[in-house]
KOLBA-505526 format. One line per 2 residues: their letters; for each residue x, z, y negated of C-alpha. Coordinates in pm, 1 decimal, padded with zeros to 6 digits. Layout:
A	X:Z:Y | ...
***
This chain:
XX	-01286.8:-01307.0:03027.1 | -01526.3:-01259.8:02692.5
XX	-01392.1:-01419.9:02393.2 | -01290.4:-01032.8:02239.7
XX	-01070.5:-00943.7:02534.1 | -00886.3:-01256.0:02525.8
XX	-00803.5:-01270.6:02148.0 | -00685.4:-00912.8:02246.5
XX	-00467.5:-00964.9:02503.1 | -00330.4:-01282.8:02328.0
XX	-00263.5:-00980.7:02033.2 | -00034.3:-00770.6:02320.5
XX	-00041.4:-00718.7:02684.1 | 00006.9:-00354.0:02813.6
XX	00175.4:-00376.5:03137.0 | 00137.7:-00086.8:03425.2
XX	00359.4:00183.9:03357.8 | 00336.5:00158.7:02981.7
XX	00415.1:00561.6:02823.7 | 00324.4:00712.7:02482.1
XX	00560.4:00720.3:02292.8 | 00778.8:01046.4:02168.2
XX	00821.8:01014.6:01770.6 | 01152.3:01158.6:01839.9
XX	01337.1:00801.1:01931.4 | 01180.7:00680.4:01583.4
XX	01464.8:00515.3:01438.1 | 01443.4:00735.3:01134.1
XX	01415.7:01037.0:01340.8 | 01730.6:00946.0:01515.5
XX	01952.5:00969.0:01173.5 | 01850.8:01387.5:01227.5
XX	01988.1:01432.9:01603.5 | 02157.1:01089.9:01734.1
XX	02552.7:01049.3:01644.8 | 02473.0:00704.9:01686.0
XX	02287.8:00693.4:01370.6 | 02368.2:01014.7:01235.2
XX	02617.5:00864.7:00954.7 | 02296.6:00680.6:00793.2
XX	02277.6:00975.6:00557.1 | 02606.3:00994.5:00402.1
XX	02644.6:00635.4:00377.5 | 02358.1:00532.1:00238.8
XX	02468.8:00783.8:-00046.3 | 02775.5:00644.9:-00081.2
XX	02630.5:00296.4:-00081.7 | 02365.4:00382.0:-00358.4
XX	02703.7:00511.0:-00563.7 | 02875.3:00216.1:-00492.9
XX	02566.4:-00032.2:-00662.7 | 02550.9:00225.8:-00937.5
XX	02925.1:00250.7:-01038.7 | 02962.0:-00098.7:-01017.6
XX	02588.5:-00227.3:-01225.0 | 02484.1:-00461.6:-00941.4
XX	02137.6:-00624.9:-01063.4 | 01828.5:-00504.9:-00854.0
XX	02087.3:-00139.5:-00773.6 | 02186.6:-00007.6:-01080.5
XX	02069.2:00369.0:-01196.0 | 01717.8:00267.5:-01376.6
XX	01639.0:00096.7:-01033.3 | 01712.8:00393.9:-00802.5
XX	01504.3:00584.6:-01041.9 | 01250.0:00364.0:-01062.2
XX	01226.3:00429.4:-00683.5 | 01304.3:00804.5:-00643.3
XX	01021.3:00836.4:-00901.5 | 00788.0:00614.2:-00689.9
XX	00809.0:00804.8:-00376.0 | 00714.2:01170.2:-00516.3
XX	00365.4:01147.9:-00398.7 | 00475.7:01014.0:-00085.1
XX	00725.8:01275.8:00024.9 | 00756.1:01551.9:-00266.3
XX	00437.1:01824.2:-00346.7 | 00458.2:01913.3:00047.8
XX	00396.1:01563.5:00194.3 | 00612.5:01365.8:00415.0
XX	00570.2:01026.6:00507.2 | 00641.8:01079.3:00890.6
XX	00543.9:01428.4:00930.7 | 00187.5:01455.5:01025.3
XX	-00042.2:01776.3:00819.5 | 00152.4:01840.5:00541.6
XX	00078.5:01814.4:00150.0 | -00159.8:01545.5:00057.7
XX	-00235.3:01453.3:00438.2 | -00306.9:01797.5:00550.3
XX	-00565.7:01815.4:00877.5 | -00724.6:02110.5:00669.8
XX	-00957.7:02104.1:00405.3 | -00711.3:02036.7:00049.6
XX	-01024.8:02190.8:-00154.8 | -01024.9:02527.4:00042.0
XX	-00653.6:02563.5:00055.0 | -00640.7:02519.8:-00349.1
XX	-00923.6:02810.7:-00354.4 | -01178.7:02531.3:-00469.8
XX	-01514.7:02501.6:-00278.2 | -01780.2:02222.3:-00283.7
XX	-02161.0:02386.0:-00292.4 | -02257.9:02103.0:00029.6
XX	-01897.8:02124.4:00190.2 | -02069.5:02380.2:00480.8
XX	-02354.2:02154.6:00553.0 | -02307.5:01840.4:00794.3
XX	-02464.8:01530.2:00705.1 | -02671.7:01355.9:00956.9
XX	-02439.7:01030.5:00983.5 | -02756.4:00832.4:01095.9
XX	-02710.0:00433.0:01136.2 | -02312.1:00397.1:01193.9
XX	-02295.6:00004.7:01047.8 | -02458.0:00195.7:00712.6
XX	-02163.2:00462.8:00743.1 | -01875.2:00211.1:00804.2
XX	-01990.3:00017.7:00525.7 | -01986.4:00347.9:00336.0
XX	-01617.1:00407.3:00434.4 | -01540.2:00049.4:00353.7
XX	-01647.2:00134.6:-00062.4 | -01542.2:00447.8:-00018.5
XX	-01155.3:00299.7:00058.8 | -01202.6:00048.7:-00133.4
XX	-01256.1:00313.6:-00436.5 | -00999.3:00534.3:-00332.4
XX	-00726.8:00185.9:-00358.4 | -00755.0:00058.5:-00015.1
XX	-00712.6:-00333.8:-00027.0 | -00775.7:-00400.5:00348.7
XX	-01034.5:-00151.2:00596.0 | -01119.4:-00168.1:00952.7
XX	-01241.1:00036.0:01228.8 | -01144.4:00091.1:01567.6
XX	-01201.6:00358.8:01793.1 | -00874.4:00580.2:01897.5
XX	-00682.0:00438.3:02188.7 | -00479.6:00755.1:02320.9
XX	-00209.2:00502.0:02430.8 | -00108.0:00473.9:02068.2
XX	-00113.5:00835.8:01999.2 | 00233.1:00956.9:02016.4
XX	00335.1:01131.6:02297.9 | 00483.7:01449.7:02103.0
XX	00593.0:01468.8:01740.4 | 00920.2:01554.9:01575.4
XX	01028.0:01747.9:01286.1 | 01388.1:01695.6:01192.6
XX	01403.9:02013.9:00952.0 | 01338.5:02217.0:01232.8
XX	01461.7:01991.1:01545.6 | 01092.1:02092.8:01692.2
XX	00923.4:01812.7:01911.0 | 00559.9:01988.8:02003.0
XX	00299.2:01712.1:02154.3 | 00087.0:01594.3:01979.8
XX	-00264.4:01709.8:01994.6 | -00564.3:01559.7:01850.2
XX	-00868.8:01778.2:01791.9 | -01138.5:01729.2:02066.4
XX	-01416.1:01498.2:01955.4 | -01222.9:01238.2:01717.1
XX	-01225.3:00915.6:01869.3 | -01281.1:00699.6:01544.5
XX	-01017.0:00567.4:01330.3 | -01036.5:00430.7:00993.4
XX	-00772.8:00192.5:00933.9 | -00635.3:00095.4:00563.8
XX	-00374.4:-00105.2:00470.4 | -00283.9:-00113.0:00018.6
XX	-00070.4:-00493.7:-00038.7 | 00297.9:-00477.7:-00231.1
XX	00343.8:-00675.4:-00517.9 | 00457.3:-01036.3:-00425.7
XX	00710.4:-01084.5:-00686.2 | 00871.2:-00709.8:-00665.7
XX	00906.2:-00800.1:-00295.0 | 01091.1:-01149.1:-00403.8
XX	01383.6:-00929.7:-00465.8 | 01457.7:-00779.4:-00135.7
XX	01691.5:-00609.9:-00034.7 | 01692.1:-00427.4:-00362.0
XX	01569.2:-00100.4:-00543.8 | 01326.0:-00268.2:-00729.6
XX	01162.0:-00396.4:-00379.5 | 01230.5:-00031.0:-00243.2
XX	01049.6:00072.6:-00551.0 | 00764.9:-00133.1:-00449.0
XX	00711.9:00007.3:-00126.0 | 00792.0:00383.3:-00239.4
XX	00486.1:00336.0:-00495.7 | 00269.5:00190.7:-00169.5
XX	00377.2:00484.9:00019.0 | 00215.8:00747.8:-00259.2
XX	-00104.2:00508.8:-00273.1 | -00142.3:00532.6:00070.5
XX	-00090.7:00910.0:00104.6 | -00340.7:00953.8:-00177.1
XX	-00567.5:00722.2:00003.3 | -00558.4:00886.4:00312.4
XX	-00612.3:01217.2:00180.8 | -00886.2:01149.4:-00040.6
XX	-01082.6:00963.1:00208.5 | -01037.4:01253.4:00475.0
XX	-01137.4:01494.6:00211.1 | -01446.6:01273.1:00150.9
XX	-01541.7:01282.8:00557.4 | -01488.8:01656.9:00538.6
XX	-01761.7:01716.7:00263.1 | -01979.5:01532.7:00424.4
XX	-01925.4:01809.6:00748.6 | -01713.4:01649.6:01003.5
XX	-01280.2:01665.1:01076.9 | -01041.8:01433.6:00931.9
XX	-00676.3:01374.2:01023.6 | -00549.1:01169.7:00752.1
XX	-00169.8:00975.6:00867.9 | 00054.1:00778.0:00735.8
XX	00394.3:00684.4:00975.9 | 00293.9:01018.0:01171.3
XX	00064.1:01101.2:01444.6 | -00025.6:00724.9:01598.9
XX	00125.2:00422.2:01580.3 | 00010.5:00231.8:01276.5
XX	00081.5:-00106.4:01400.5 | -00147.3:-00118.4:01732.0
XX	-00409.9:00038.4:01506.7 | -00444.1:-00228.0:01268.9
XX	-00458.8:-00502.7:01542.2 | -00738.3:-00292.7:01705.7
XX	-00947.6:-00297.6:01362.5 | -00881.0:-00657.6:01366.7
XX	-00704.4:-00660.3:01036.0 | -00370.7:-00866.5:01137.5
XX	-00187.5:-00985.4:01442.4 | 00156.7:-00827.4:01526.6
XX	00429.0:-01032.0:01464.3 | 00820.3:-01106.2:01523.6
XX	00953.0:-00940.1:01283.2 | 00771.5:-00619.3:01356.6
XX	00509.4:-00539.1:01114.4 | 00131.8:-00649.0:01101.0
XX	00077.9:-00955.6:00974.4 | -00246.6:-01005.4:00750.5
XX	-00424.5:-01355.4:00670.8 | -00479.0:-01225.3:00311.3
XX	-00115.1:-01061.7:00231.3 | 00120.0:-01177.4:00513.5
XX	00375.7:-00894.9:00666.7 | 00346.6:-00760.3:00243.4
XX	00117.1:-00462.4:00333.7 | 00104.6:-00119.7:00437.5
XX	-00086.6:00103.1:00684.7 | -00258.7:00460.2:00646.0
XX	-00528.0:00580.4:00913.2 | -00796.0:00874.2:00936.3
XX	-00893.2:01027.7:01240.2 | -01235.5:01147.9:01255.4
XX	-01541.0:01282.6:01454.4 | -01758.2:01128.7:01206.7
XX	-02009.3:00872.2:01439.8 | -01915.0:00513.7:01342.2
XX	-01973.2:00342.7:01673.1 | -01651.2:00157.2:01616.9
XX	-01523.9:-00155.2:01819.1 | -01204.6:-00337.7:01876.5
XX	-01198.7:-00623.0:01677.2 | -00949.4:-00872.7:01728.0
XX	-00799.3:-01131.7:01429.7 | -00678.2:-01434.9:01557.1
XX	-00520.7:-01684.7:01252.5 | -00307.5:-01847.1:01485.9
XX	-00034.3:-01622.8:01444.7 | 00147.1:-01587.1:01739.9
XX	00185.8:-01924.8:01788.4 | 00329.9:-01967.6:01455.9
XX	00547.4:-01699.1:01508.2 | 00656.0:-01887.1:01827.5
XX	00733.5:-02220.5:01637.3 | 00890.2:-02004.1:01306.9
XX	01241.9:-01793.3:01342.1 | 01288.1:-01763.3:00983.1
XX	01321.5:-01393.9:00985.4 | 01568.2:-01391.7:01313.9
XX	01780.8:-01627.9:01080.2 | 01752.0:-01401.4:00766.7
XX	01776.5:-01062.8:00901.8 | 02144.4:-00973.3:00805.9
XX	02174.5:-00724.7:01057.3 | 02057.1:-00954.1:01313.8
XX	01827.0:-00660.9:01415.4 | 01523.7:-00940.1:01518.2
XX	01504.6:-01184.9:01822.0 | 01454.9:-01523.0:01906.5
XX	01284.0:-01634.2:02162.1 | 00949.6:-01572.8:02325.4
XX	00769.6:-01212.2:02360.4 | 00934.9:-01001.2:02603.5
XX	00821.7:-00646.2:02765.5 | 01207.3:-00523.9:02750.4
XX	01300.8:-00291.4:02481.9 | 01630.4:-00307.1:02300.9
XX	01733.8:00056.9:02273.4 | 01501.8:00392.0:02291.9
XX	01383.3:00331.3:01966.5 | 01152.6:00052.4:02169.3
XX	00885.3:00205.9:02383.6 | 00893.6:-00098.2:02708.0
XX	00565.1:-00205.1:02848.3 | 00411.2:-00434.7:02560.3
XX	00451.2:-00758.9:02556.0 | 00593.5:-00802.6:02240.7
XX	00884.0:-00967.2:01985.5 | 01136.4:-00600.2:01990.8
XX	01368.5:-00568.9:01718.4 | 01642.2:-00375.2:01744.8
XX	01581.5:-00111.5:01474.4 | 01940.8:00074.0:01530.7
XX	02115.8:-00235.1:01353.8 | 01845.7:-00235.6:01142.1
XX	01898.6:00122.9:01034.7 | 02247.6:00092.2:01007.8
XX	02230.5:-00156.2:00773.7 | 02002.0:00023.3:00541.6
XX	02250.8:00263.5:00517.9 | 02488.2:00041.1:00451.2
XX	02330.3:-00153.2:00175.7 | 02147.9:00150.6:00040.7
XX	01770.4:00048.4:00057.2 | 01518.1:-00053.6:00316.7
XX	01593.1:-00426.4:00299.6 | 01276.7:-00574.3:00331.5
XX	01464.7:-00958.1:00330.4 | 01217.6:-01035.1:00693.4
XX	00895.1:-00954.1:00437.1 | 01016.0:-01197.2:00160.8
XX	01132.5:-01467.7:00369.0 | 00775.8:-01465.5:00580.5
XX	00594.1:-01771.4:00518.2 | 00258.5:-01567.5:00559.5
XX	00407.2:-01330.3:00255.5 | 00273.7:-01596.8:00005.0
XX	00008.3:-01656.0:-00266.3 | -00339.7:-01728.7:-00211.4
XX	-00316.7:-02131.2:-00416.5 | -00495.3:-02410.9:-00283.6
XX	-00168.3:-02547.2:-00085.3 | -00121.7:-02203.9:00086.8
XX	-00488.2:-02158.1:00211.1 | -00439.5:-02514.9:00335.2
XX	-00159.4:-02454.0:00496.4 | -00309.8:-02085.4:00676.0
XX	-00605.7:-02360.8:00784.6 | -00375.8:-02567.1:00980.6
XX	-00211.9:-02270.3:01149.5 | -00537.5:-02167.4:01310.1
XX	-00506.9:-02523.5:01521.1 | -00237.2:-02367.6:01668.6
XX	-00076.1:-02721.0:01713.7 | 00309.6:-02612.2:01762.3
XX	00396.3:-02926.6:01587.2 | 00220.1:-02875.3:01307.5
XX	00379.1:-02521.1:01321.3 | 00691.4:-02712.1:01334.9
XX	00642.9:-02904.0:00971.6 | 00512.1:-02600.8:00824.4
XX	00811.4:-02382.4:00890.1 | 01045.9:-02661.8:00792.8
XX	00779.9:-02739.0:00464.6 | 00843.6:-02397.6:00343.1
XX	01221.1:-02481.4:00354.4 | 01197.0:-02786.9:00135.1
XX	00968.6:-02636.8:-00074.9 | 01201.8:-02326.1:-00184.7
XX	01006.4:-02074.6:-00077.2 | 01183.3:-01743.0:00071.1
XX	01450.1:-01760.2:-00177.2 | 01544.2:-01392.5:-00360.6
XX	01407.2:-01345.1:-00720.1 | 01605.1:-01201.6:-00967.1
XX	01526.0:-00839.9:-00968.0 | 01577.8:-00792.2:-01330.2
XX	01221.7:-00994.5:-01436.2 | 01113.3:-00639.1:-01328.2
XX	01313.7:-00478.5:-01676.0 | 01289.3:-00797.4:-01861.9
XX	00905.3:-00863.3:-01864.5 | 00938.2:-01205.0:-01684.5
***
């Protein structure tokens, strides 16, 4: 087997019968139609009243406003984080539908050499706030099988445009010490603010591809899973506690995408950092998750409930308890991001430390893990350095 196809099937291993997935069994989606999770709503408002009427640090009312503000990008002015063609991430060209046109918006570009385009993109991102930018072409089994809207209860498949087959991955870091807080608003903040980066980012890079003459879907959480995507641009390796994990910013980053017909020849890439062996030697969030929503163990192809999708060899959390205990604590946690030993700084000790994980030597794995315990790190920050200027 070529070196590529075995970092990727190290990454995840797609067994026979694997199915899109339907957006509906999203665990957020649930809270709309499932009585299993259908009290998330109400008590996640009560919780947020609770923190406020009582002044807990990191959940009083400047930090709930600090993250209510945060998200209005994200899902205010028409756009929704999981709901694909709306507002800023429309599939449609933003100029024309403000009754602005650009004099070369008509004329396609001849894309020519596609390494000199990709590298274009990569500024481009970069420009637009991007911290992280691969390319990968679209893998239909990541496209999801049928999306849902739970204004309307609708659940229409999903249907991407004929002819784009190239994805443009980008992923925009969270502030290290805001995310030292979790579980609290001022983390929530954090990734509310990341949220309205990305949906700018995504939008203005698709509006870029369409003056230049071709079709851009920008996403965020809608549309394609961003997770899968990432891996195939080779910018992390997926991990136990769920999210992509990146060499430069840990499990502390974010993921937008851009489906286009522009030509950029695009290849899976594959990142291998020695992560799923470290992942293998490290629990630390299975310990920490207070909901105990993430497993132990090796990778598995079984899913815990439908808001798995079984046939990927893979670490499955069980995002029902998860949910549940958002709701109950009145933010999106965030406690298996802090306590990540990947979610640290870039000093000399760190980068040595990411250096002997590539070995892949499961007792060196071993010392790390417990090295990071000695050492403090992990531990919650005081979330009110965020008011206090510390």
């Amino acid at each position: 087997m070529p070196r590529e196809e075995r970092r990727m099937a190290e990454n995840y291993q797609v067994l026979p019968g694997y199915k899109r997935f339907n957006q509906k069994n999203n665990a957020i989606m649930r809270s709309s139609w499932d009585a299993k999770l259908g009290s998330y709503d109400p008590r996640n408002v009560r919780a947020i009243k609770e923190h406020i009427h009582r002044g807990d640090p990191g959940f009083d009312h400047l930090d709930f406003a600090l993250s209510n503000g945060a998200t209005t990008v994200a899902s205010s002015l028409g756009t929704a984080i999981n709901r694909p063609n709306s507002g800023v991430t429309s599939w449609e060209s933003l100029a024309k539908q403000w009754g602005r046109s650009f004099p070369i918006e008509a004329d396609r570009l001849e894309a020519g050499d596609p390494d000199r385009m990709r590298k274009a993109l990569g500024k481009v991102a970069r420009f637009y706030g991007a911290d992280l930018v691969g390319f990968t072409p679209l893998d239909e089994r990541w496209v999801y099988s049928h999306h849902y809207d739970p204004r309307t209860a609708e659940n229409p498949p999903v249907e991407i445009p004929a002819g784009c087959n190239q994805v443009i991955v980008m992923g925009v870091s969270m502030d290290h010490g805001m995310f030292a807080t979790a579980p609290t608003a001022v983390m929530m903040a954090e990734t509310q603010r990341n949220y309205s980066v990305l949906a700018s980012l995504a939008g203005s890079v698709a509006e870029f591809i369409r003056t230049l003459g071709y079709q851009a879907l920008p996403c965020m959480n809608d549309t394609a899973l961003s997770v899968p995507l990432a891996v195939d641009a080779g910018l992390g390796q997926p991990s136990r506690l769920g999210p992509v994990v990146t060499p430069e910013f840990g499990p502390r980053v974010r993921f937008c995408k851009v489906i286009t017909d522009l030509p950029l020849n695009a290849r899976k890439k594959s990142a291998d950092f020695g992560l799923i062996e470290f992942c293998e030697a490290c629990e630390k969030c299975a310990e920490a998750c207070p909901a105990k929503s993430l497993p132990f163990g090796p990778r598995t192809a079984e899913p815990k409930n439908i808001s798995n999708n079984p046939g990927v060899l893979k670490w499955y959390g069980n995002y029902e308890s998860c949910r549940l205990y958002w709701s109950h604590v009145g933010t999106n946690c965030g406690i298996c991001l802090r306590v990540c030993p990947f979610n640290h700084g870039r000093g000399f000790h760190h980068r040595i430390a990411k250096r002997l994980v590539r070995l892949k030597w499961r007792w060196v794995n071993r010392l790390l893990v417990k090295l990071h315990g000695w050492l403090g790190y992990g531990k919650q920050k005081d979330p009110r350095f965020f008011w206090n200027g510390g």
